[in-house]
C-alpha positions in Angstrom: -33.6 23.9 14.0 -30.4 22.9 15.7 -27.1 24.7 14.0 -25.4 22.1 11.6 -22.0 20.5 12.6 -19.1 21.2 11.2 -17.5 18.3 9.2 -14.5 17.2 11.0 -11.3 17.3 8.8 -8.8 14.7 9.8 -5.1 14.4 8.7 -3.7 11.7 6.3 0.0 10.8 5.6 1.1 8.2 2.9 4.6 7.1 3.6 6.3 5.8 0.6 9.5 4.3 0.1 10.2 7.1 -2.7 7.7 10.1 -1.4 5.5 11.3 1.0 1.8 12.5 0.5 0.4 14.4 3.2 -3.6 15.9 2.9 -6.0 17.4 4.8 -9.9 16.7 4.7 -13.0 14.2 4.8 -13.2 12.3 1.6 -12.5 12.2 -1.9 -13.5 15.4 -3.3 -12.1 17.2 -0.1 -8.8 16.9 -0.3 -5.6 19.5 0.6 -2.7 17.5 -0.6 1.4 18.0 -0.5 3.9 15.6 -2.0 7.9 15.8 -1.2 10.5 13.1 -1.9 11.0 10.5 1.6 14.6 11.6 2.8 15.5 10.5 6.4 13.2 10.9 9.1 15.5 14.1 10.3 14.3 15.9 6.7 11.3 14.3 6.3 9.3 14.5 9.5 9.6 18.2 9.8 7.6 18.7 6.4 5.1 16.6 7.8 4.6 18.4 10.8 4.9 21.9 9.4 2.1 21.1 6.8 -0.8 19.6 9.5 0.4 23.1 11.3 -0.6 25.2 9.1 -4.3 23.5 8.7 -5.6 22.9 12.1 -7.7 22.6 13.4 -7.8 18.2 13.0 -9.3 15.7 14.4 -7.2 13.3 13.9 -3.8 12.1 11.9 -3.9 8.6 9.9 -0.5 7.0 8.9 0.1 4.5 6.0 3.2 3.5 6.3 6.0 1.0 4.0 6.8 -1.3 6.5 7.6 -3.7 8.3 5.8 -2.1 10.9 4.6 -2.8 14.7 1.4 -2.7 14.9 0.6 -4.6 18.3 -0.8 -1.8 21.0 0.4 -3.7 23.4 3.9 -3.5 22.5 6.5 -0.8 23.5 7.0 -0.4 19.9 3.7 -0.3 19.0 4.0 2.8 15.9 7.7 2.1 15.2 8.6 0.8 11.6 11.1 -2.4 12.1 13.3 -4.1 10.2 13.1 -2.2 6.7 15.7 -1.8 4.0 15.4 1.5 4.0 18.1 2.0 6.8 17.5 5.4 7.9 13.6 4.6 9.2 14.8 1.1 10.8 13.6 1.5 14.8 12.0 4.9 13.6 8.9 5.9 16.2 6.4 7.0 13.6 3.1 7.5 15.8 5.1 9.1 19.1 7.0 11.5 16.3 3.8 13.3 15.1 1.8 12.3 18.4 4.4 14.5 20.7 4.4 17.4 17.6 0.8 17.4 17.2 -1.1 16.6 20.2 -3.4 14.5 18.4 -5.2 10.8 18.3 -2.8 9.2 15.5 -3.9 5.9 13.9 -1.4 3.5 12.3 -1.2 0.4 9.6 0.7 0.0 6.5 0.2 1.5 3.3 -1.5 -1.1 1.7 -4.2 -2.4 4.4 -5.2 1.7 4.4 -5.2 1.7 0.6 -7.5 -1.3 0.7 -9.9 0.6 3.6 -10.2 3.7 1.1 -11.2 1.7 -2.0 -13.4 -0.2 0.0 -14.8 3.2 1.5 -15.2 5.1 -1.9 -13.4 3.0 -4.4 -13.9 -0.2 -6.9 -14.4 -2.5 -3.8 -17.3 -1.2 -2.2 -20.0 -3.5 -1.1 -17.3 -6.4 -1.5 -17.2 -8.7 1.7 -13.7 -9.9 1.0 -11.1 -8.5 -1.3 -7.2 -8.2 -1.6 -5.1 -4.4 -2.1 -1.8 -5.1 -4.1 0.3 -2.3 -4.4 3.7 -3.4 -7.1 6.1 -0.2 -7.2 8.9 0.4 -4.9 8.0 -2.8 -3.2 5.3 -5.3 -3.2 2.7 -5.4 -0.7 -0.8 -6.6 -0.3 -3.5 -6.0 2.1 -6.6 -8.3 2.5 -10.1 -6.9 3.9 -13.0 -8.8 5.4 -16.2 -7.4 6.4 -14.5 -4.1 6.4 -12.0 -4.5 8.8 -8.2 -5.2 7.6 -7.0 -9.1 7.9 -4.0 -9.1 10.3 -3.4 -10.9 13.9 -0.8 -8.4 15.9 1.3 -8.9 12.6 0.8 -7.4 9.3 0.9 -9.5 6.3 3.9 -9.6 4.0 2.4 -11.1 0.5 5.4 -9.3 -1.2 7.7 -11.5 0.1 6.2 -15.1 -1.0 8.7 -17.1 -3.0 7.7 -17.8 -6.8 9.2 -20.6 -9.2 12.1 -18.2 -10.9 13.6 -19.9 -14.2 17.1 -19.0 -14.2 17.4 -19.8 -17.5 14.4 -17.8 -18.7 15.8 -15.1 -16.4 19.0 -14.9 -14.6 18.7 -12.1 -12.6 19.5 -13.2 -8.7 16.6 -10.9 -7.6 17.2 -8.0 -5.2 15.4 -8.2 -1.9 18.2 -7.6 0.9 16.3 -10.1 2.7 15.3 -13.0 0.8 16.7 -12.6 -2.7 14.6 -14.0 -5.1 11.2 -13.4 -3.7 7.9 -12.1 -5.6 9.4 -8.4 -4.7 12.9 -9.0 -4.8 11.8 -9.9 -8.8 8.6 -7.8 -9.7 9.0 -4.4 -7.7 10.4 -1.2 -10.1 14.1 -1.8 -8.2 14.3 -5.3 -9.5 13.1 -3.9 -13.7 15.5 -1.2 -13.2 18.6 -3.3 -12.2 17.7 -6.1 -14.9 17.3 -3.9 -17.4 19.5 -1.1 -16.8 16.1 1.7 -17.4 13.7 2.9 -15.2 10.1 0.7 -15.5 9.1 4.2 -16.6 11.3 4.4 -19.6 10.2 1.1 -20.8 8.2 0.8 -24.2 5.0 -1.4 -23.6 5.8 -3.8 -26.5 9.3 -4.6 -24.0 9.7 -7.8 -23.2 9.9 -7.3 -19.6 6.5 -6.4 -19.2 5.9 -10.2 -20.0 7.8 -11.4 -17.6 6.9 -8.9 -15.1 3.2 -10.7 -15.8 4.3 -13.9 -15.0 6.0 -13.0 -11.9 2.9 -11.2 -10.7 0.7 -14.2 -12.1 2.0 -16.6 -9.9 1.6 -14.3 -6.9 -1.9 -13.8 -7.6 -2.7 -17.5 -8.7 -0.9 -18.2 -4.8 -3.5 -15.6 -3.0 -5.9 -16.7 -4.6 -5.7 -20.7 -3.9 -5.0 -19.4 -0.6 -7.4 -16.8 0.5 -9.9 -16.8 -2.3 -10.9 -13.2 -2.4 -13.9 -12.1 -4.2 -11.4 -9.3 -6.0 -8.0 -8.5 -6.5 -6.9 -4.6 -7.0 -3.9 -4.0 -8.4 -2.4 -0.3 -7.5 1.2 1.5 -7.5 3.4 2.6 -10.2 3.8 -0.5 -11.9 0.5 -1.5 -12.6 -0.2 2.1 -13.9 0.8 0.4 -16.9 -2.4 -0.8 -17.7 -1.4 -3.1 -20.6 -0.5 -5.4 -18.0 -3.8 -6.2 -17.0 -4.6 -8.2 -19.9 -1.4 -10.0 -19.9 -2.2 -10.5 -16.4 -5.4 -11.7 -16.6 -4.7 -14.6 -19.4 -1.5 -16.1 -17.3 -3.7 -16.0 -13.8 -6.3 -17.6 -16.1 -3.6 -20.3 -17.6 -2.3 -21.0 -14.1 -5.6 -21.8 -12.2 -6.4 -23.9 -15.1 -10.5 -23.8 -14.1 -9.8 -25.4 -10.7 -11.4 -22.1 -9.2 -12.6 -19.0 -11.0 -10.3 -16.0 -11.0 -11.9 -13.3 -9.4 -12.1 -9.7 -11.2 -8.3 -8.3 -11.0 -8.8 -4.5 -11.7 -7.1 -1.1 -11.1 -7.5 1.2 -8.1 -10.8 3.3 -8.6 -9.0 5.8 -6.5 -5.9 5.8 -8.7 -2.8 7.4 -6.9 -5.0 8.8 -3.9 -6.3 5.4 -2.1 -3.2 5.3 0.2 -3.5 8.8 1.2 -7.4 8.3 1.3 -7.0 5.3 3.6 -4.8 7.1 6.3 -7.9 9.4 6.1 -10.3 6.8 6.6 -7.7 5.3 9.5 -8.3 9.0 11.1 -11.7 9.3 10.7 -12.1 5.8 12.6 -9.9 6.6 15.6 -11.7 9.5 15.9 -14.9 8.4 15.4 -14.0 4.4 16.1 -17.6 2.7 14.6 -16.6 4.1 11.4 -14.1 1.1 10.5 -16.4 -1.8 12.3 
């Protein structure tokens, strides 16, 4: 009998407008993780590096990154995040950064497209042909999947950034997007809770008022996606939807606003809880290095 193989271990990072998760391993159950707080690239990348160090040998290094990001090949910026708020990562060379430390195949796509690979992998969306990954915390993104692969042109969807009917007089808050205001994120991320209501989202008691509000902000995204894209299921992941009463308030209003036109497909939590982002870079390792494993 030939001697077994060994299971290649790949590398995952999770790049998060808040922290970084970094882990080591195959799948769920085999994971080495680290967490530290996203600084700028000059205090952050170092961590990174020193961690995959210490655990070779790798096969390969998966990125989920907040974005914008550049994900064309083609381009000269292909691995840089863009245009994001977050100042100190704007024109920041992700891939070549660990690449040049590491000396390893590095795969790249935002955080939420991996997230929606890893639940589709392991999580509450297997066997689904076409699905949607929300993520609502620091920001708001979404990823969309179809037959497995992640639903994207040489651009990366920005679903966060839709603009939703916003009653002033319900809610007079401007909104807080440095780009656009008063879009779905500049309303419904954690930033926008904490500067309306002067608490962190954390802090908040779930009989709050915000949280219905934050439910109708998040309604009307999700009634839009789903007129337009018609997904067979919506997960809903990040720190903000770790407040599970929300669902239920979420599910009437998405309910209330499609008004039996189409049926509202299952909107559910992450069955990977905090882990499918970093589980997704895995999964975007394991295909780079093994490329029929994403088809």
């Amino acid at each position: 009998m030939p001697p077994l193989q060994p299971v290649p271990r790949f590398g995952g990072i999770e790049a998060g407008g808040t922290k970084f998760v970094c882990a080591t391993g195959s799948h769920p159950g085999d994971l080495d993780l680290a967490e530290f707080p996203t600084h700028t690239p000059e205090a952050t990348i170092p961590r990174v590096i020193g961690f995959f160090e210490a655990r070779q040998p790798l096969a390969a290094i998966g990125i989920a990154s907040f974005g914008p990001i550049e994900l064309d090949p083609a381009s000269p910026r292909f691995g840089y995040i863009t245009n994001t708020p977050k100042l100190a990562w704007q024109d920041f060379d992700f891939v070549g950064a660990i690449k040049r430390a590491l000396d390893l195949p590095v795969a790249f796509d935002t955080d939420v497209n991996a997230a929606a690979l890893a639940e589709h992998r392991w999580g509450a969306a297997q066997h689904k042909e076409f699905f949607l990954y929300v993520t609502v915390g620091t920001g708001i993104g979404a990823g969309a999947i179809l037959d497995g692969r992640p639903l994207r042109s040489k651009l990366h969807p920005e679903m966060g950034h839709i603009r939703v009917p916003h009653d002033l007089a319900r809610d007079p808050f401007p909104g807080n997007c440095p780009y656009h205001g008063d879009c779905l994120e500049g309303l419904a991320a954690a930033p926008a809770l904490q500067a309306r209501f002067s608490i962190s989202p954390d802090l908040l008691p779930p009989d709050h008022p915000a949280w219905d509000l934050e439910a109708q902000y998040l309604s009307l995204g999700v009634a839009n996606w789903i007129c337009t894209l018609a997904p067979q299921q919506i997960i809903l992941g990040g720190g903000i939807m770790s407040r599970l009463e929300l669902f239920p308030l979420l599910r009437s209003k998405v309910a209330a606003l499609l008004n039996n036109y189409v049926a509202t497909p299952k909107l559910v939590p992450p069955a990977l809880g905090s882990r499918s982002g970093v589980l997704g870079a895995i999964a975007l390792a394991d295909a780079v290095a093994q490329p029929a494993t994403i088809r």
